[in-house]
C-alpha positions as CSV (number, residue, x, y, z in Angstrom):
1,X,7.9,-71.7,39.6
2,X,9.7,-70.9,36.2
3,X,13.1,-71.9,35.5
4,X,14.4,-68.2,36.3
5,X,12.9,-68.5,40.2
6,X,14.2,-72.3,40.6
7,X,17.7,-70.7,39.7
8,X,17.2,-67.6,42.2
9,X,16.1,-70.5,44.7
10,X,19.5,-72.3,43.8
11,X,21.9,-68.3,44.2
12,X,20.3,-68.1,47.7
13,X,21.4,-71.2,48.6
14,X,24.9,-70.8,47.3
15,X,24.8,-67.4,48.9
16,X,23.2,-68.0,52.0
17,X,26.5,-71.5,52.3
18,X,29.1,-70.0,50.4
19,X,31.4,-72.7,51.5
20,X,29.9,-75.6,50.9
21,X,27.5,-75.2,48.3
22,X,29.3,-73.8,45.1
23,X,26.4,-73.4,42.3
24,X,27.8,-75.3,39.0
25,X,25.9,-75.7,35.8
26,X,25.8,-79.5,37.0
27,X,23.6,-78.6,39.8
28,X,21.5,-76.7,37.9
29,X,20.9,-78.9,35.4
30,X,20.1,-81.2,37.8
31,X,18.4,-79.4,40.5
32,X,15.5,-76.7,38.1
33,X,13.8,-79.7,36.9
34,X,12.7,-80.6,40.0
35,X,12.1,-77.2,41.6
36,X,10.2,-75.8,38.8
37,X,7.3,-78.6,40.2
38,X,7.1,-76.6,43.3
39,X,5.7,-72.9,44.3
40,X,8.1,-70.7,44.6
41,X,7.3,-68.5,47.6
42,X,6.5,-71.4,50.0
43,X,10.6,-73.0,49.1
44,X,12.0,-69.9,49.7
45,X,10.0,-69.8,53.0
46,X,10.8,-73.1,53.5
47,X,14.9,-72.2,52.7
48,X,14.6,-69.1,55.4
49,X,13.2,-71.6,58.0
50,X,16.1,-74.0,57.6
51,X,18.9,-71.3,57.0
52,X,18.2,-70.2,60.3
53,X,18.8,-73.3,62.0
54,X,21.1,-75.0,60.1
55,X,24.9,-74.7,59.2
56,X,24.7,-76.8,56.6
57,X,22.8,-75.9,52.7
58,X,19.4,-77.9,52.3
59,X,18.7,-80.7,49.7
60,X,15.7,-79.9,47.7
61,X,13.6,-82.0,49.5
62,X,14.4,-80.0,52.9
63,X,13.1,-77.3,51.5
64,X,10.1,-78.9,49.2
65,X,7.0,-76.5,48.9
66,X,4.4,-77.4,46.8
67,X,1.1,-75.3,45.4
68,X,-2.1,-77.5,47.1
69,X,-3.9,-79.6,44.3
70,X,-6.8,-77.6,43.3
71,X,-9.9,-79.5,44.9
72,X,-13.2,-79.3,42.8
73,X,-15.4,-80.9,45.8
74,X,-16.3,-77.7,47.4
75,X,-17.1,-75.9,44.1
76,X,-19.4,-78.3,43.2
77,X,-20.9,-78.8,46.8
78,X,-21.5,-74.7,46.5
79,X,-23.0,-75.5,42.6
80,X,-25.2,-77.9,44.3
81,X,-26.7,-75.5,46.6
82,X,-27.3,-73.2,44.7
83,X,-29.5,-75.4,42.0
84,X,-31.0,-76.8,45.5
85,X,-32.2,-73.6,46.9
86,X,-33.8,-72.7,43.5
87,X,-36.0,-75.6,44.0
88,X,-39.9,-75.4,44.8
89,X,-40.3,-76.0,48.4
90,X,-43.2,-78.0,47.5
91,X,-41.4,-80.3,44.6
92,X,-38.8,-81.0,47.6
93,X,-41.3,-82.0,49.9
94,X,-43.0,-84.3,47.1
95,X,-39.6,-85.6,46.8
96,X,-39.4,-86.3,50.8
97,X,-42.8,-88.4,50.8
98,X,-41.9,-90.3,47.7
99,X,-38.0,-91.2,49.0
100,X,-39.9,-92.3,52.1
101,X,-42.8,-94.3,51.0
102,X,-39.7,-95.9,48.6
103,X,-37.7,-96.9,51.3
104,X,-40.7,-98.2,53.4
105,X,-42.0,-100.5,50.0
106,X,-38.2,-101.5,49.9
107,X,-38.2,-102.5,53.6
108,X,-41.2,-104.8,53.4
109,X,-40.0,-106.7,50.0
110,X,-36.4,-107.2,52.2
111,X,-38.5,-108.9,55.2
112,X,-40.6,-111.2,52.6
């Protein structure tokens, strides 16, 4: 989130708890930094959940939403099988016989 949505984040609260949580230039100092880190749409999902159950205004950790880390595993898994499938059947079955007989050599040497 940008600094204009971590301060919208911080007027909710304030409006949502007018009594107890005044909104100062302290607490916004304070308070952007760390909600700029976060997504935007999933704290203000998160302050809706609490709100509705709770008298009292969140700390920013109650209502902590953060993007998922982008994970390259699965992109390269689907890479993979795609350079895989373009493979000659028969090069991959060359492959097969040659992994086996390798494994088999390696076997025998272990039991010498």
């Amino acid at each position: 989130m940008d600094r204009k949505e971590a301060t919208a984040v911080l007027r909710a609260i304030s409006d949502i708890y007018p009594n107890t949580f005044e909104l100062t230039e302290t607490k916004i100092e304070l308070l952007v930094p760390q909600l700029v880190k976060m997504d935007y749409k999933r704290v203000m999902v998160n302050l809706s959940s609490f709100a509705a159950t709770n008298k009292f205004p969140p700390t920013i950790a109650e209502i902590a939403g953060y993007a998922p880390e982008h994970n390259d595993s699965l992109e390269k898994m689907r890479k993979w099988n795609e350079e895989a499938a373009k493979v000659d059947p028969a090069v991959k079955e060359r492959f097969k016989q040659d992994m086996a007989k390798l494994l088999k050599d390696k076997n025998k040497n272990a039991e010498v």
